[in-house]
Biopython code that builds the backbone (N, CA, C, O; Angstrom):
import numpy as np
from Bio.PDB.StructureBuilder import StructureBuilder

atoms = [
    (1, "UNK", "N", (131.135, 101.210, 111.226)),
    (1, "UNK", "CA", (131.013, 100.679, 112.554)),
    (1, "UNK", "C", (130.281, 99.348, 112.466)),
    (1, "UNK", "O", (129.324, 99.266, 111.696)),
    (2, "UNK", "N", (130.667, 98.262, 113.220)),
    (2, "UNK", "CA", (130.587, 97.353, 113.382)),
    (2, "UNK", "C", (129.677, 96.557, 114.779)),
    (2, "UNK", "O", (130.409, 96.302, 115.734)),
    (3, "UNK", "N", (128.246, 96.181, 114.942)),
    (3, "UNK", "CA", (128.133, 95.527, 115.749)),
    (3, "UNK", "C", (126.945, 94.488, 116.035)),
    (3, "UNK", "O", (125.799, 94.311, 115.622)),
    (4, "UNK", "N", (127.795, 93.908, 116.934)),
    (4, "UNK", "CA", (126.641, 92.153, 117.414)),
    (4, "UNK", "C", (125.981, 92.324, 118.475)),
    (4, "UNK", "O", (126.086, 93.351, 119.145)),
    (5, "UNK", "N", (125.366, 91.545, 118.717)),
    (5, "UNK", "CA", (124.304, 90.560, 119.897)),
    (5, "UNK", "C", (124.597, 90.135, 120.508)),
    (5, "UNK", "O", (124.322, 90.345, 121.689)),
    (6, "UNK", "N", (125.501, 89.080, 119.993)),
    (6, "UNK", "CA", (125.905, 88.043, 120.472)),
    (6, "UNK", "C", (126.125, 87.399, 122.207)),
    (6, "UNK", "O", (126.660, 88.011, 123.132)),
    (7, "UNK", "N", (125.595, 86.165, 122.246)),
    (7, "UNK", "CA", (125.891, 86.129, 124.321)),
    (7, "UNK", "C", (127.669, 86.397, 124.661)),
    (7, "UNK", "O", (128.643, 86.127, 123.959)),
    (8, "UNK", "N", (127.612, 86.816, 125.563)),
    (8, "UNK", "CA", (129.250, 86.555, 125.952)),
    (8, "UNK", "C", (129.511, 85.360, 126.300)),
    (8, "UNK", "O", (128.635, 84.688, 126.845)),
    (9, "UNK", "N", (130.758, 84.855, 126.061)),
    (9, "UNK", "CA", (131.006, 83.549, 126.649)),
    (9, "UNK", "C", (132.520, 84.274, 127.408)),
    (9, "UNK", "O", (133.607, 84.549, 126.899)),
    (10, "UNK", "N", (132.094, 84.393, 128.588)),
    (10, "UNK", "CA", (133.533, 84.453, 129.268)),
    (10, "UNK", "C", (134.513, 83.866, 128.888)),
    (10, "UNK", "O", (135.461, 84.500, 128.426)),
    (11, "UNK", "N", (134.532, 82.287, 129.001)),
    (11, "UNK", "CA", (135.568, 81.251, 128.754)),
    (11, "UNK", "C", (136.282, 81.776, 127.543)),
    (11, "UNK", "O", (137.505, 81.649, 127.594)),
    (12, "UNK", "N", (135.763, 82.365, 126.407)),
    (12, "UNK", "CA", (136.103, 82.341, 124.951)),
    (12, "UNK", "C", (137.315, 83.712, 125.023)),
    (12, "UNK", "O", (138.382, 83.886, 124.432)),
    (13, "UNK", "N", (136.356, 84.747, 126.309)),
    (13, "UNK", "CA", (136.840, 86.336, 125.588)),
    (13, "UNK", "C", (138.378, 86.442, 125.802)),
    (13, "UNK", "O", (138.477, 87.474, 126.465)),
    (14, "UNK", "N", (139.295, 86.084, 125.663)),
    (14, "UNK", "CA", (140.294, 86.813, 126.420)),
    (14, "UNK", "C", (141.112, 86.165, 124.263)),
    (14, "UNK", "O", (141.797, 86.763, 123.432)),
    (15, "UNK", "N", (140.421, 84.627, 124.302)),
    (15, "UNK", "CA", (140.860, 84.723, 122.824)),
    (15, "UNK", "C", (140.226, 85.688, 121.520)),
    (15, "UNK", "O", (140.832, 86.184, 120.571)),
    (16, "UNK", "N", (138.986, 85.734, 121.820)),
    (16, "UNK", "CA", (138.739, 86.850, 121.253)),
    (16, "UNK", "C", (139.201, 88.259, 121.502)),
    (16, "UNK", "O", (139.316, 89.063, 120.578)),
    (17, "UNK", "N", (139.513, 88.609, 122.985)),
    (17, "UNK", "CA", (140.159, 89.823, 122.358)),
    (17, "UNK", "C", (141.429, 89.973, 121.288)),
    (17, "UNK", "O", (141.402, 90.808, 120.384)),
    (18, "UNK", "N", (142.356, 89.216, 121.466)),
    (18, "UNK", "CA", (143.607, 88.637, 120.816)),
    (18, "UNK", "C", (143.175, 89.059, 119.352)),
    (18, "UNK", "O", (144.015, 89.530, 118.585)),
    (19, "UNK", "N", (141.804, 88.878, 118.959)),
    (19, "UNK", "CA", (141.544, 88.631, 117.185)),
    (19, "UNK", "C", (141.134, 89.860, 116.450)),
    (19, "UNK", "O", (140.805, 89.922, 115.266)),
    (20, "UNK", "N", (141.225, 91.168, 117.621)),
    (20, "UNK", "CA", (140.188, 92.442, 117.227)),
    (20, "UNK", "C", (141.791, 93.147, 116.379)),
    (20, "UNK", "O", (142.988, 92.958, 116.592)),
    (21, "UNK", "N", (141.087, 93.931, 115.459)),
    (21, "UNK", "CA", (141.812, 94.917, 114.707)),
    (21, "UNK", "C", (142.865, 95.958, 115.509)),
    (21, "UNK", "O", (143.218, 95.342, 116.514)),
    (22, "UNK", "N", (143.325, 96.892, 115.492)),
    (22, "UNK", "CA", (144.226, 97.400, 116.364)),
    (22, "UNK", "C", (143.165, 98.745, 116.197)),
    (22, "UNK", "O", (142.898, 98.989, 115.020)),
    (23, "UNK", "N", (142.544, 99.619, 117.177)),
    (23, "UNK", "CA", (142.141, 100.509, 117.437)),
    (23, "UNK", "C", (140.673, 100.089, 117.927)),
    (23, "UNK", "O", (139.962, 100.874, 118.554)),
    (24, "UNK", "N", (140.351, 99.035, 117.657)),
    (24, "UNK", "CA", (138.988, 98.802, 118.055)),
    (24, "UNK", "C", (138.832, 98.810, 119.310)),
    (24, "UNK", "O", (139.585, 98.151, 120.027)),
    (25, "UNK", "N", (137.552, 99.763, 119.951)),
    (25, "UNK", "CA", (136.756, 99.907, 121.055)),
    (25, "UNK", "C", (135.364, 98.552, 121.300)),
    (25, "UNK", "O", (134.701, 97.765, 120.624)),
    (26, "UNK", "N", (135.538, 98.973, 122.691)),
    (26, "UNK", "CA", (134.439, 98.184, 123.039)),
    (26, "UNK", "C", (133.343, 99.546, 123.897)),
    (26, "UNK", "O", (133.736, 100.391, 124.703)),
    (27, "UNK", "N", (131.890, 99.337, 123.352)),
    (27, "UNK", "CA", (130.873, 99.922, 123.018)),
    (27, "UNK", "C", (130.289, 99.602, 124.819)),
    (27, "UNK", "O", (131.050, 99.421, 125.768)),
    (28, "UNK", "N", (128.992, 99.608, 124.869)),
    (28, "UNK", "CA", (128.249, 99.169, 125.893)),
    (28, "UNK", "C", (128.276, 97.749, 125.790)),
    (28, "UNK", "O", (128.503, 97.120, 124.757)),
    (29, "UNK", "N", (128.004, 97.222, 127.047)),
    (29, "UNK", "CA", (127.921, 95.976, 127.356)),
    (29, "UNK", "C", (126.285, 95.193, 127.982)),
    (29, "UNK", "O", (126.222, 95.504, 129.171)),
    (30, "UNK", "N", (125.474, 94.641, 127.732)),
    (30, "UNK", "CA", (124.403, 94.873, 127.887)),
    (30, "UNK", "C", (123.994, 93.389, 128.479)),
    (30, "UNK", "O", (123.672, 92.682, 127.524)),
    (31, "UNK", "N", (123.886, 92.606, 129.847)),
    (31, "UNK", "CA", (124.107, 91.775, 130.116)),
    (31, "UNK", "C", (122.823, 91.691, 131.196)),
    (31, "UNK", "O", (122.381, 92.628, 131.860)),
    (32, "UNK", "N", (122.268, 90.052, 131.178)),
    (32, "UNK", "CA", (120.950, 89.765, 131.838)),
    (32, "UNK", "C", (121.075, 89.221, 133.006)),
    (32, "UNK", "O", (121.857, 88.271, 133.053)),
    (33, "UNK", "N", (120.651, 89.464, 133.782)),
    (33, "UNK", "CA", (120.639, 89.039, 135.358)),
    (33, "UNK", "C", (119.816, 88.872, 135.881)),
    (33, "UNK", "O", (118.929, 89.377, 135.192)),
    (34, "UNK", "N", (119.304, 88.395, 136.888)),
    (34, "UNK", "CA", (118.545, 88.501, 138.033)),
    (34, "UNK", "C", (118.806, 89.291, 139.001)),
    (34, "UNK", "O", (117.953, 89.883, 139.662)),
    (35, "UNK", "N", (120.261, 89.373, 139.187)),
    (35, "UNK", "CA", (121.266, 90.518, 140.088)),
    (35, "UNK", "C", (121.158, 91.864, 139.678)),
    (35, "UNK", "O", (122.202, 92.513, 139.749)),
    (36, "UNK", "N", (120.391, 92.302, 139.365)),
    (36, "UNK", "CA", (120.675, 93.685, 138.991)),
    (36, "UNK", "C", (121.574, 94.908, 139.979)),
    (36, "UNK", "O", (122.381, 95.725, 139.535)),
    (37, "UNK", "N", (121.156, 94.735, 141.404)),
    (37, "UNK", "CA", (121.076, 95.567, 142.365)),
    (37, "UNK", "C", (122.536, 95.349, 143.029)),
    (37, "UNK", "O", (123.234, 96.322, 143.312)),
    (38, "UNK", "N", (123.081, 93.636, 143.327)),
    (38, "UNK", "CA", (124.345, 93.607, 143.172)),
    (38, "UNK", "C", (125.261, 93.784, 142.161)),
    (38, "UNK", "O", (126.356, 93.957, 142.695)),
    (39, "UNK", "N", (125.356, 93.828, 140.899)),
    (39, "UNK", "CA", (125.555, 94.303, 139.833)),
    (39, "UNK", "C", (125.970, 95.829, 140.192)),
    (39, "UNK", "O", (127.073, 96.219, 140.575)),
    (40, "UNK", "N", (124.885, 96.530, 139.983)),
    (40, "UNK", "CA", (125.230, 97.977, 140.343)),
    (40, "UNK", "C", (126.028, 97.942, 141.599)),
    (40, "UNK", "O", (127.097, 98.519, 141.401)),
    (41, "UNK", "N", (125.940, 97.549, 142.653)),
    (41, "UNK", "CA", (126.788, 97.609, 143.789)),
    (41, "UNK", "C", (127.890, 97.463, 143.704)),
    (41, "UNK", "O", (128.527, 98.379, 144.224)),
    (42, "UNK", "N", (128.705, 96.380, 143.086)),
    (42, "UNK", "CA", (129.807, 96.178, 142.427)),
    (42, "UNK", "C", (130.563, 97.182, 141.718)),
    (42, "UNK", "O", (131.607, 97.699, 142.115)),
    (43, "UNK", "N", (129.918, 97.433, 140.565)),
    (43, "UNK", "CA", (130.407, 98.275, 139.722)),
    (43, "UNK", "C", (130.322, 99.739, 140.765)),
    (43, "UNK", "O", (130.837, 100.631, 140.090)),
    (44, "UNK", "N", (130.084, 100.050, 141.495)),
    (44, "UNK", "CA", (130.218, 101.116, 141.825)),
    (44, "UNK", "C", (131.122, 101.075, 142.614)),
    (44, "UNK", "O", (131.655, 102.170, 142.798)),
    (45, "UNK", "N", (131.658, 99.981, 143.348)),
    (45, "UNK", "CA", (132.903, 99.871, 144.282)),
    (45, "UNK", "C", (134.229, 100.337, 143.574)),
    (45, "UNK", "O", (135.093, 100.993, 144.155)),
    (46, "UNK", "N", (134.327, 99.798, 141.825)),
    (46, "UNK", "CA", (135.490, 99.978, 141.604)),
    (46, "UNK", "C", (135.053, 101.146, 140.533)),
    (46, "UNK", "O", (135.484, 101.027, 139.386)),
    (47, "UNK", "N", (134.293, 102.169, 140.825)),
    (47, "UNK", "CA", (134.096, 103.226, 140.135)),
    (47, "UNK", "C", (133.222, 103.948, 139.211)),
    (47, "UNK", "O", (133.151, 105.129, 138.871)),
    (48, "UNK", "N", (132.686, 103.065, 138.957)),
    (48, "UNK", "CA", (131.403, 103.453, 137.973)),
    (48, "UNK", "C", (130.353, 104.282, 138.568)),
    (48, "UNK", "O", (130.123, 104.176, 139.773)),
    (49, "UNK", "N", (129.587, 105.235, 137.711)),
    (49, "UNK", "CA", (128.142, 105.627, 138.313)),
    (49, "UNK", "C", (126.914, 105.402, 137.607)),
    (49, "UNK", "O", (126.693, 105.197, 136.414)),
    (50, "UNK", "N", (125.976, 105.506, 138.860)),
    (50, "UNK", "CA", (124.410, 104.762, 138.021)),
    (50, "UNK", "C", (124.076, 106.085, 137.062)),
    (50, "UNK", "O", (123.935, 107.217, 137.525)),
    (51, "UNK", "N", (124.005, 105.850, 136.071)),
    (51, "UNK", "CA", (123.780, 106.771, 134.890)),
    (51, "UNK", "C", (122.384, 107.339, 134.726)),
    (51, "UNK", "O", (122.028, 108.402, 134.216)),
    (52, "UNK", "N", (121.471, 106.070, 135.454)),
    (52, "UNK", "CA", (120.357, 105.899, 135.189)),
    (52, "UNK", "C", (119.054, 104.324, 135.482)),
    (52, "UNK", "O", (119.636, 103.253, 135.654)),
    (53, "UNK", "N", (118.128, 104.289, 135.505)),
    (53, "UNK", "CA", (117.378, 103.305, 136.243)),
    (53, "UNK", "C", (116.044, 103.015, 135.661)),
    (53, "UNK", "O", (115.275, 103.484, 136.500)),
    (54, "UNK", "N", (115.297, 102.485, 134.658)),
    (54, "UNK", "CA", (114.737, 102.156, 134.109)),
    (54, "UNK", "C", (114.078, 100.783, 133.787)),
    (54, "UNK", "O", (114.633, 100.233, 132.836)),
    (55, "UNK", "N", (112.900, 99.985, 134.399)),
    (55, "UNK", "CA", (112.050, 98.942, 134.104)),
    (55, "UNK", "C", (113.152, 97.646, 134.292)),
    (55, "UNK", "O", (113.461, 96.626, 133.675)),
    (56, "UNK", "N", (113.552, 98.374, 135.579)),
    (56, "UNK", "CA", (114.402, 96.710, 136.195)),
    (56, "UNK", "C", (115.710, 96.335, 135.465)),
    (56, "UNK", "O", (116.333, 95.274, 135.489)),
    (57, "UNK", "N", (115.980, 97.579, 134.757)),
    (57, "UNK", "CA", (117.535, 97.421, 134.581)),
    (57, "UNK", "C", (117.832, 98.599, 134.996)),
    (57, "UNK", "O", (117.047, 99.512, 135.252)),
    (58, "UNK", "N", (119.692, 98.594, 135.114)),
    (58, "UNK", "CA", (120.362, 99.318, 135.694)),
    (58, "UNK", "C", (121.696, 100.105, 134.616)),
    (58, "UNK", "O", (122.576, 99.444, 134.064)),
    (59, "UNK", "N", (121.615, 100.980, 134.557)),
    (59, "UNK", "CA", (122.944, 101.467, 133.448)),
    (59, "UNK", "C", (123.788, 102.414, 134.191)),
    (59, "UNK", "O", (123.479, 103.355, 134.923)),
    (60, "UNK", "N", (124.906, 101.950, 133.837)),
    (60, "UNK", "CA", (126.670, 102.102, 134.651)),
    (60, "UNK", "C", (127.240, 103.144, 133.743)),
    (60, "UNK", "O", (126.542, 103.343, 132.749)),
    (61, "UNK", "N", (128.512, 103.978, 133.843)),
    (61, "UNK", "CA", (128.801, 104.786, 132.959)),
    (61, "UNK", "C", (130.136, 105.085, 134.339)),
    (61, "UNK", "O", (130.130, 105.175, 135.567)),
    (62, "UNK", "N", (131.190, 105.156, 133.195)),
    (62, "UNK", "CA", (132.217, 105.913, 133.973)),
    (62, "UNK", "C", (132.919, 107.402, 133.573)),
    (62, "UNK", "O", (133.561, 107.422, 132.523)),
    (63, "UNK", "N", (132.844, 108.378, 134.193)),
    (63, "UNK", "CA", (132.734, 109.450, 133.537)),
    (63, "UNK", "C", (131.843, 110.137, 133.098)),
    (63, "UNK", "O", (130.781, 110.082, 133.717)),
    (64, "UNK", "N", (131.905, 110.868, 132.110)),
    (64, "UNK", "CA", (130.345, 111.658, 131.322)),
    (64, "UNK", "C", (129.923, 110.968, 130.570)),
    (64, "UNK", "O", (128.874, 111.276, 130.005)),
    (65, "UNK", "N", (130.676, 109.600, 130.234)),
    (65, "UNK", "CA", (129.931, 109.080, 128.904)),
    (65, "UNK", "C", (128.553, 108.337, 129.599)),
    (65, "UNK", "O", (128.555, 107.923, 130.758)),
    (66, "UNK", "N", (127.259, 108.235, 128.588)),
    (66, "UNK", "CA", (126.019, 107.738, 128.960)),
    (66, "UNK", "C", (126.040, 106.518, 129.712)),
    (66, "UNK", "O", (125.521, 106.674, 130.817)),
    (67, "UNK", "N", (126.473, 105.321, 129.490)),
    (67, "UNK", "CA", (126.509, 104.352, 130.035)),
    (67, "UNK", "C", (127.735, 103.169, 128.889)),
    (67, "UNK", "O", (127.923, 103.202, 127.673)),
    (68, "UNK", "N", (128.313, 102.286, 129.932)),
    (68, "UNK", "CA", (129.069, 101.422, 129.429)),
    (68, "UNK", "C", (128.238, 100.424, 129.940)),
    (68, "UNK", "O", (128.319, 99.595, 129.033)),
    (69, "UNK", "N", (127.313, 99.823, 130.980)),
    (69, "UNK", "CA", (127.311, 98.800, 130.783)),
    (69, "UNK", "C", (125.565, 98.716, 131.688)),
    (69, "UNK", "O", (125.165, 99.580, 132.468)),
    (70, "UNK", "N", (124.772, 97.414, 131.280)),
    (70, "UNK", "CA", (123.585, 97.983, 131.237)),
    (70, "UNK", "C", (123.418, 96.128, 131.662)),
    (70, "UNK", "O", (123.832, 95.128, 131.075)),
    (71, "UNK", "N", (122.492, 96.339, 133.146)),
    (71, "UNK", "CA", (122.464, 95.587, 133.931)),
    (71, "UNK", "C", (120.266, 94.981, 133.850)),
    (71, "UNK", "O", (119.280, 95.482, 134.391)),
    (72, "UNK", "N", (120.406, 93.905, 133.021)),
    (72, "UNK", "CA", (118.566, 93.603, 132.826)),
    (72, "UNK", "C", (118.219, 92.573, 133.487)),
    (72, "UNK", "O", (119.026, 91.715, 133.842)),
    (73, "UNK", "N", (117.160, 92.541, 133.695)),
    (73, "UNK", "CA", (116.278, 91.470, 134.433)),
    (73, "UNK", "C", (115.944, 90.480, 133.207)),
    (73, "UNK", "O", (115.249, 89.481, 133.393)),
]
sb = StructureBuilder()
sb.init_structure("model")
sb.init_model(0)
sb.init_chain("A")
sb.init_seg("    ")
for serial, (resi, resn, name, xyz) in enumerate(atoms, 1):
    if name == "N":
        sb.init_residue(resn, " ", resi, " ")
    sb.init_atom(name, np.array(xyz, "f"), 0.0, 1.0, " ", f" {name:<3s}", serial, name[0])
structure = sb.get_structure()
């Protein structure tokens, strides 16, 4: 298993997805905001649930899995 840090660059991802191996998943997503609270609001419109709430971040999860995506100050 394989993984980075790295910032997202929106602009970039859509060529990077193009470059991933054939079976590869994408893990949690772990992204900094000031928005936390709209963040969660969002994601819950198109389905997600708060998994959980911890020191001004927010973690998303769709289904039983723990969290996909993790919302920080």
């Amino acid at each position: 298993m394989l993984m980075d840090t790295l910032p997202l660059d929106l602009r970039d991802l859509p060529k990077e997805a193009g470059d991933k191996p054939a079976g590869a998943e994408l893990g949690h997503i772990n992204m900094r905001t000031t928005l936390v609270g709209e963040a969660e609001r969002f994601y819950s419109i198109i389905g997600f649930k708060t998994a959980y709430r911890w020191r001004g971040a927010v973690y998303l999860a769709y289904g039983d899995y723990r969290h996909h995506f993790a919302f920080n100050l």
